[in-house]
C-alpha positions as CSV (number, residue, x, y, z in Angstrom):
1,X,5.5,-45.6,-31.1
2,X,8.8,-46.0,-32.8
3,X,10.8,-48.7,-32.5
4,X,14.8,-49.1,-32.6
5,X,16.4,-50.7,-36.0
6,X,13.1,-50.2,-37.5
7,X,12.3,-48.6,-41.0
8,X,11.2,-44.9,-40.2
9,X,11.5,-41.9,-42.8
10,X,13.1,-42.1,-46.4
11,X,14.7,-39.0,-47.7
12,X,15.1,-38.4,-51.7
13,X,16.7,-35.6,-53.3
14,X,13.9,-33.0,-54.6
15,X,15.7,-31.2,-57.9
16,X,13.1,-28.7,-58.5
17,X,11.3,-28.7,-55.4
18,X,8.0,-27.2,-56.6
19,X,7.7,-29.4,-59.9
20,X,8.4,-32.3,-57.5
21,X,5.9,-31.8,-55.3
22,X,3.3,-30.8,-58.3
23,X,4.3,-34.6,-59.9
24,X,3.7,-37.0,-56.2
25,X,0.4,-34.6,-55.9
26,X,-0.7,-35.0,-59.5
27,X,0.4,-38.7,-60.1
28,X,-0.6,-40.3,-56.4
29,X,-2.5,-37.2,-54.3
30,X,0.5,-36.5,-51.5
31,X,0.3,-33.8,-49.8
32,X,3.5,-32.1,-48.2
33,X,4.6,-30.1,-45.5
34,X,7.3,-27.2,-46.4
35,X,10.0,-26.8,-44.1
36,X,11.7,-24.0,-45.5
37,X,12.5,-23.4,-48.7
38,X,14.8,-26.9,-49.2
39,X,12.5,-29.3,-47.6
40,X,9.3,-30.7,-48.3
41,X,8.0,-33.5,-45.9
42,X,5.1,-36.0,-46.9
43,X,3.0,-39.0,-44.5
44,X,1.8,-41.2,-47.2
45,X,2.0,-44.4,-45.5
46,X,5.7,-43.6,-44.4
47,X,7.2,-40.4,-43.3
48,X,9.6,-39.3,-45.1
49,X,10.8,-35.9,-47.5
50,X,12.8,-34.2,-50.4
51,X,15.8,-32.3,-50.0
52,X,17.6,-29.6,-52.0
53,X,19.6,-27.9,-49.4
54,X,22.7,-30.1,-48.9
55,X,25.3,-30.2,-51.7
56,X,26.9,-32.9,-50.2
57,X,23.8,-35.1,-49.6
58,X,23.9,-38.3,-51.7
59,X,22.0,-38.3,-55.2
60,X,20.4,-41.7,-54.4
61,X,16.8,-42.0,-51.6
62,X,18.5,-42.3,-47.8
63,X,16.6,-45.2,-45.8
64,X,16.3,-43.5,-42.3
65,X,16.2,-46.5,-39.4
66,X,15.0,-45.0,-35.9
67,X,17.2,-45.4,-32.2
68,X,16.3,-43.9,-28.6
69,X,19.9,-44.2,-28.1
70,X,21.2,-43.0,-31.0
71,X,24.8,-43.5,-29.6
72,X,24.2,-46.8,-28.3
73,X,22.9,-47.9,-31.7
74,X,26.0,-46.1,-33.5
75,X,28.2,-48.4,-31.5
76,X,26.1,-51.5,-32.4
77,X,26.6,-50.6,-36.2
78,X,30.1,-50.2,-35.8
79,X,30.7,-53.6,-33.6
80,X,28.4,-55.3,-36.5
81,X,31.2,-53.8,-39.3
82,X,29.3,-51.0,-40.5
83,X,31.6,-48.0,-42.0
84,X,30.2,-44.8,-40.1
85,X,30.2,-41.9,-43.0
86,X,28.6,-39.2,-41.0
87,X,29.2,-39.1,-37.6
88,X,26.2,-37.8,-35.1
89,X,25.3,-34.3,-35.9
90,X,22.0,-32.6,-35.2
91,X,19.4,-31.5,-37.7
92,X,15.9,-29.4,-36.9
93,X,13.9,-31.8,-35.3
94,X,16.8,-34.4,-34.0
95,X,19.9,-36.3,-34.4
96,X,21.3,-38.9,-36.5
97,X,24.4,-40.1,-38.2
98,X,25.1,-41.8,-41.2
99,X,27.0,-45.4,-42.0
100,X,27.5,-48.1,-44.7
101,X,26.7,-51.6,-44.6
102,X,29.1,-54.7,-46.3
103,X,27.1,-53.8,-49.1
104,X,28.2,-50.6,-49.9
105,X,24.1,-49.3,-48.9
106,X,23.9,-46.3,-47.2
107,X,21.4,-45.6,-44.8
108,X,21.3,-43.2,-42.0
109,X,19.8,-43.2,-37.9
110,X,17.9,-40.8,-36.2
111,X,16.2,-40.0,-32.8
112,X,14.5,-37.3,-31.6
């Protein structure tokens, strides 16, 4: 079961998609799941996925924290001083948005 605030996917961006894959299979025996064209998921251990279909994605990994109330948790992050950078939008398979923290880290939420 997930659990709010708690570490649940990690995104990275996938360049060349297929020689990606072809390295994490090689070098440590993942397996992935396509979705599409632009996204390959893998379960090793923690979900998670590379992207090449959003230009304006960031070029660093995304940490992806989990919420069943995604807008309750939004307002949490903002109250706590978090910079929202991506409000909620949806995405196949849920919702999430993205912020900042003091540090300058950014890191997204999602829930189903």
């Amino acid at each position: 079961m997930r659990d709010d605030g708690k570490v649940d996917y990690v995104e990275f961006p996938g360049g060349d998609l297929p020689k990606v894959k072809a390295f994490y299979g090689a070098a440590f025996g993942w397996t992935f799941i396509d979705y599409g064209p632009t996204y390959a998921g893998f379960n090793e251990g923690l979900d998670g996925g590379f992207h090449t279909d959003d230009p304006d994605a960031i070029k660093t990994p995304l940490v992806i924290l989990y919420a069943h109330d995604l807008e309750a948790m939004e307002a949490k992050v903002r109250a706590a001083g978090g910079t929202i950078t991506r409000p909620i939008f949806e995405f196949p398979g849920g919702r999430r948005f993205h912020f900042t923290d003091p540090a300058g880290n950014e890191l997204a939420v999602w829930t189903e």
